[in-house]
C-alpha positions as CSV (number, residue, x, y, z in Angstrom):
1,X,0.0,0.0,0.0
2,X,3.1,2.6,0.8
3,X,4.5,1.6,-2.4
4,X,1.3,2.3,-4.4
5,X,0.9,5.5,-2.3
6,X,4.4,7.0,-3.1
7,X,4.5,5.7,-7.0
8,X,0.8,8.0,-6.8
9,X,2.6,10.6,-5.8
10,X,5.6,10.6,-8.1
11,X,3.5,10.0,-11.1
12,X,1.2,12.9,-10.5
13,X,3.7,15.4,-9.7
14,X,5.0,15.0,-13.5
15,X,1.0,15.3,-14.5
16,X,0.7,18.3,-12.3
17,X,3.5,20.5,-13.3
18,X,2.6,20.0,-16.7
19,X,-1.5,20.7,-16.5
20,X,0.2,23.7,-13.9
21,X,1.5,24.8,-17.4
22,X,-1.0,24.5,-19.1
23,X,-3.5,26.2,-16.6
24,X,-2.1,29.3,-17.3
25,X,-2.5,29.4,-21.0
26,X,-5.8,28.1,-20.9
27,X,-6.8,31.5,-18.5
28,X,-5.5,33.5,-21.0
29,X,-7.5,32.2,-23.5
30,X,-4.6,30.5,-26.0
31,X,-4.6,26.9,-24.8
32,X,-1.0,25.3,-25.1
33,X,-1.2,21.6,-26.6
34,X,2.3,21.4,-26.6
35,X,2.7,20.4,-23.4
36,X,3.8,16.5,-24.0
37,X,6.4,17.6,-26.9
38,X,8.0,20.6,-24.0
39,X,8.2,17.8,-21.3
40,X,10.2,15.3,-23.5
41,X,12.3,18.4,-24.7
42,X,13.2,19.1,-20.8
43,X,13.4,15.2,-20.2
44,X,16.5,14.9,-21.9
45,X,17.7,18.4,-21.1
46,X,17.5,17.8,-17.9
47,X,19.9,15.3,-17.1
48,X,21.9,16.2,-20.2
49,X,23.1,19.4,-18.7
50,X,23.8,17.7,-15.6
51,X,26.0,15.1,-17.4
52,X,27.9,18.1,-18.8
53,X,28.0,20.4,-15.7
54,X,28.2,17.9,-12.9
55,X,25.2,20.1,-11.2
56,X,21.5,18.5,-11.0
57,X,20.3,22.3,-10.3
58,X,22.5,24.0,-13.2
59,X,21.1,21.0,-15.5
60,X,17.5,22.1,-14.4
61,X,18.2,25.9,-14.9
62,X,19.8,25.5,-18.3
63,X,16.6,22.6,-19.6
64,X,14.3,25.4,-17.9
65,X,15.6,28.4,-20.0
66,X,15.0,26.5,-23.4
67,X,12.1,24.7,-22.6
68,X,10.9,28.4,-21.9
69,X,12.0,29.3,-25.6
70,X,10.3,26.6,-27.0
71,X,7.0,27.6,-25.4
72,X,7.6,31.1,-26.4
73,X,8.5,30.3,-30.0
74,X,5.0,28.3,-30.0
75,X,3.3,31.5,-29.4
76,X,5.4,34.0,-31.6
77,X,4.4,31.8,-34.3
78,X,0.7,32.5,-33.7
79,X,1.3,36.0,-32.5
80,X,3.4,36.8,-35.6
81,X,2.9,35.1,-38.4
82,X,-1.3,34.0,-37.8
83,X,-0.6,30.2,-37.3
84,X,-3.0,28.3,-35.9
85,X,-2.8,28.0,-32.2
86,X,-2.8,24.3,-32.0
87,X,-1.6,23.1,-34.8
88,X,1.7,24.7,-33.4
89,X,1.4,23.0,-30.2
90,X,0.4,19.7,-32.1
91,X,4.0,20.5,-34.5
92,X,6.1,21.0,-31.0
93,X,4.6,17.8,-29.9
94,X,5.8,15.4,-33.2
95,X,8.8,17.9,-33.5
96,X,10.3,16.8,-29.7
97,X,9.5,12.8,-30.4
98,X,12.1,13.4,-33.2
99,X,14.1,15.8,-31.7
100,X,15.3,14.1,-28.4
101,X,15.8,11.0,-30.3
102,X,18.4,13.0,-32.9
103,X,20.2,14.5,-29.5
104,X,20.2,11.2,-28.3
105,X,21.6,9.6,-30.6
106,X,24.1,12.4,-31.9
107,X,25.0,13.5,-28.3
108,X,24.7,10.5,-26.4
109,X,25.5,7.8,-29.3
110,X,22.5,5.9,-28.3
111,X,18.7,5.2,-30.5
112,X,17.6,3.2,-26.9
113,X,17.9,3.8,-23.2
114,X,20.5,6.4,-22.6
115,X,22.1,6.7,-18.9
116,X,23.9,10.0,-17.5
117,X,26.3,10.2,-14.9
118,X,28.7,12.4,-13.0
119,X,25.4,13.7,-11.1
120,X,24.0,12.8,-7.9
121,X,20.4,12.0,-9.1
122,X,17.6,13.6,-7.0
123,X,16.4,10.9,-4.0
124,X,13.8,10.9,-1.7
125,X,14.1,12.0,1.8
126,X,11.5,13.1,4.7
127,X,11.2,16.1,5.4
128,X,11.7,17.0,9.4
129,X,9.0,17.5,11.9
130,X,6.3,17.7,9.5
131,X,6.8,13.9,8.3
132,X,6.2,13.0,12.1
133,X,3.0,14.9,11.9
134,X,0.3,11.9,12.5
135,X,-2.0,10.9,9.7
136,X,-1.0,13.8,7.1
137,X,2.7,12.9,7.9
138,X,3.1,10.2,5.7
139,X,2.9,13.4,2.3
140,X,5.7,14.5,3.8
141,X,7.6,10.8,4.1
142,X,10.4,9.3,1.1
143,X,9.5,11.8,-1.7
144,X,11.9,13.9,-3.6
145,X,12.4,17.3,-4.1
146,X,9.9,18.1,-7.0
147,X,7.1,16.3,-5.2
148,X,7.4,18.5,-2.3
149,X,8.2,21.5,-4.7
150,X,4.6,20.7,-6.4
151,X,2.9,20.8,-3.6
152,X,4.3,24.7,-2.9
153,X,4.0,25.4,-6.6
154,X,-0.1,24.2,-6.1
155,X,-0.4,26.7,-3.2
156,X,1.6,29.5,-4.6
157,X,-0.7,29.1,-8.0
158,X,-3.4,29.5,-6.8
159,X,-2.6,32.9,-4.2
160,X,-1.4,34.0,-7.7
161,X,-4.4,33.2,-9.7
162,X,-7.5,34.0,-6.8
163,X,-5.2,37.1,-5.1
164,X,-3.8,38.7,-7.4
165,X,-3.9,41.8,-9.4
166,X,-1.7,39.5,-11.9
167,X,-4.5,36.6,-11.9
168,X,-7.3,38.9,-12.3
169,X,-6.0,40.6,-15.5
170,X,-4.4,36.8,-16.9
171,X,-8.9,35.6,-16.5
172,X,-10.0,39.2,-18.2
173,X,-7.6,38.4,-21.1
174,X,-9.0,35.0,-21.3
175,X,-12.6,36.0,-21.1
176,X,-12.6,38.8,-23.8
177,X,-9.3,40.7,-24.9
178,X,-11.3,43.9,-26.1
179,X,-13.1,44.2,-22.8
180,X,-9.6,43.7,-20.8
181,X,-7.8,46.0,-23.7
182,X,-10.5,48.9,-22.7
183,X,-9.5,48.1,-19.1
184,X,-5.9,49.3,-19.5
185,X,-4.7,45.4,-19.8
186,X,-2.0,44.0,-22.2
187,X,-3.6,40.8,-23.7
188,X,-0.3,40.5,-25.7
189,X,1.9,40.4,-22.8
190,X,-0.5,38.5,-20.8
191,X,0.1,35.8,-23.6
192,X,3.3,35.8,-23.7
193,X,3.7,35.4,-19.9
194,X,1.3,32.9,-19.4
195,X,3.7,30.7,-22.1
196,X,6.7,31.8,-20.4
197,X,5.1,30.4,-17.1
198,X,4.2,27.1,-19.0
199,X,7.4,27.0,-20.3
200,X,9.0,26.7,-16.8
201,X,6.0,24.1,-15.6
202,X,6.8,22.1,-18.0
203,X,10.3,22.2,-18.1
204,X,10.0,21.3,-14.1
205,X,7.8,18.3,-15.1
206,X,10.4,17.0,-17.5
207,X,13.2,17.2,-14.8
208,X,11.0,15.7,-12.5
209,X,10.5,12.8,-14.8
210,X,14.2,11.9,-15.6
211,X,16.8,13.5,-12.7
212,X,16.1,11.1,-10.2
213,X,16.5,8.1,-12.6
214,X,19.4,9.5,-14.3
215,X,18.6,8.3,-17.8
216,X,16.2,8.7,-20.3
217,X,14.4,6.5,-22.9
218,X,13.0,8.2,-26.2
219,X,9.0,9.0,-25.7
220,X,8.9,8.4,-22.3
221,X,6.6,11.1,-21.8
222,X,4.1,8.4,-22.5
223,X,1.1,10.8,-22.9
224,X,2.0,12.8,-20.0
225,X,1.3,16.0,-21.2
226,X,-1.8,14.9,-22.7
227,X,-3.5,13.9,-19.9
228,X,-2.1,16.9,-18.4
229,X,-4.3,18.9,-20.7
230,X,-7.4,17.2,-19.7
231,X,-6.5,17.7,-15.9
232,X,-6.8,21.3,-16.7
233,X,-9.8,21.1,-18.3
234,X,-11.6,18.7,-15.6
235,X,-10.0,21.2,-13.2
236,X,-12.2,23.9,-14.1
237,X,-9.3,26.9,-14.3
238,X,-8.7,26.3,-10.8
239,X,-5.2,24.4,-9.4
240,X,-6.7,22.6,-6.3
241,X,-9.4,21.2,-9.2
242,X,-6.2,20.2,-11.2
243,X,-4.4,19.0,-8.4
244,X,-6.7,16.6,-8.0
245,X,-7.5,15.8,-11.6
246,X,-3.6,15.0,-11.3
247,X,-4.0,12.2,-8.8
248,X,-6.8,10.6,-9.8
249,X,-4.2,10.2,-12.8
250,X,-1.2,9.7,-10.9
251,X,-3.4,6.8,-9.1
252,X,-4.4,5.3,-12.1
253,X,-0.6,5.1,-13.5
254,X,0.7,4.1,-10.5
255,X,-1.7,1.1,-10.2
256,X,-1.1,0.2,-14.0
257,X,3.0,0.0,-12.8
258,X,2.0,-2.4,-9.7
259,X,-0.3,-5.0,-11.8
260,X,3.0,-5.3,-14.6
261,X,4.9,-5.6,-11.9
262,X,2.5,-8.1,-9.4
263,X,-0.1,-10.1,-12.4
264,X,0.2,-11.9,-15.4
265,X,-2.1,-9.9,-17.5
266,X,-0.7,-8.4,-20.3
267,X,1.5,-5.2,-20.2
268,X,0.4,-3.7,-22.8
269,X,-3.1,-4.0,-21.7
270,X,-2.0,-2.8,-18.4
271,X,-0.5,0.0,-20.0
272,X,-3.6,1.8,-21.8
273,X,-5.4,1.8,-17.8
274,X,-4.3,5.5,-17.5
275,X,-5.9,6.4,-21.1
276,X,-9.1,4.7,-19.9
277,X,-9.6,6.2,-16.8
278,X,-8.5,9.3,-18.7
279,X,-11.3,8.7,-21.2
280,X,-13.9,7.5,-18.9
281,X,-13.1,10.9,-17.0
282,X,-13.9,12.9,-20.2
283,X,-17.1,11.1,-21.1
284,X,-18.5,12.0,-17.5
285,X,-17.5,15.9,-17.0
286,X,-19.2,16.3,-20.9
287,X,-22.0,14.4,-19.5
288,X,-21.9,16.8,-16.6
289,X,-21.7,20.0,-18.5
290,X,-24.5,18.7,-21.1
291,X,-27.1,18.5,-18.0
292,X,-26.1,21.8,-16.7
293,X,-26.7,23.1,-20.3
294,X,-30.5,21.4,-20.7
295,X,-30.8,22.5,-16.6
């Protein structure tokens, strides 16, 4: 049961981050799809940089700062030359499958599972006094350092999005641009931000993914970032409503990884359980939204 419990929590953080991201653009009214494509991208980054530095935090800052650039350049496209909002986001998603398998095999002279070293990859620990706390204690007990950074990130989101001057002008941009325009808003820059922060959610999800194995395998994303994009949407704009889309997720994962690792069905069966849930989940908010229509 612990096990099941902590391999929730480690698979949802990755989901979180990344529906975080995406959060942000979907306020502002320019939803970013690209969110699977800018996790792989920071996925090999990640521990890349740390190979080459010797530093797990400069290999995060330096994935960070093009993952950022990516996510920008997805909206300068739009902003500047009229593309289609999602079909860039869609591009940057097939674009990274292909990308991090050319870096891997040009940098790293391997097509299959590439291990880094010269890095101390990122382990779990507990946290003191408030792992000894009874009954919530055990939140705080053998995760790593982006687990407990999520959690922070949650809280910090949502002060920024329900307290803040900041968060108020990010939802007028999203609900009309004219209306916030007439208001003395910047919907341009409010765009550009909101892809700057996905950028950095993102890139936080794909360090989170591969720094504390210390190796990376091409796609390993594995639809990460698109069920991160239906978190957002099942959390309703708000981050407790995707935190919790998140570990319904991260559950659902985690439970396909014990029943490879503890039945004889299938694995590839096993496999598609986070898709299904994922699916089921969508079939029953539309169902949800369609009654409060006819209501």
């Amino acid at each position: 049961m612990e096990t099941l419990f902590h391999e929730t929590i480690s698979s949802s953080t990755i989901i979180t981050l990344g529906a975080l991201g995406g959060l942000m653009t979907s306020l502002s009214g320019k939803l970013n799809i690209g969110l699977e494509g800018l996790i792989l991208i920071s996925a090999f980054l990640s521990p890349y940089f740390a190979h080459i530095t010797g530093s797990v935090l400069a290999g995060t800052v330096l994935s960070l700062t093009i993952t950022v650039c990516f996510s920008v350049f997805i909206y300068l496209l739009h902003d500047l030359f009229k593309a289609d909002i999602f079909i860039t986001g869609l591009a940057t998603n097939l674009f990274a499958a292909g990308f991090t398998a050319f870096l891997s095999s040009t940098l790293m002279h391997s097509k299959g599972t590439v291990r880094f070293s010269g890095f101390e990859t990122v382990t779990s620990y507990d946290l003191p006094l408030l792992s000894e706390i009874p009954f919530i204690g055990v939140l705080f007990q053998q995760q790593n350092t982006f687990d407990y950074l999520t959690v922070l990130l949650i809280v910090l989101m949502y002060v920024l999005i329900k307290k803040t001057t900041f968060g108020l002008h990010i939802k007028a941009t999203g609900l009309n641009e004219r209306t916030a325009e007439s208001a003395g808003i910047n919907p341009r820059r409010m765009h550009y931000t909101a892809y700057v922060i996905c950028g950095l959610f993102c890139g936080l999800a794909g360090s989170a993914m591969t720094l504390p194995l210390g190796a990376f395998v091409g796609g390993m994303a594995g639809g990460r970032g698109w069920i991160a994009l239906v978190a957002v949407v099942l959390g309703r704009n708000n981050p407790l409503g995707v935190f919790a889309a998140s570990i319904i997720f991260g559950f659902s994962a985690a439970l396909s990884n014990l029943f490879q690792v503890n039945t004889s069905i299938s694995p590839k069966l096993l496999m598609t359980i986070p898709f299904m849930i994922t699916l089921l989940a969508l079939i029953l908010y539309s169902a949800k939204k369609q009654k409060e229509k006819e209501e």
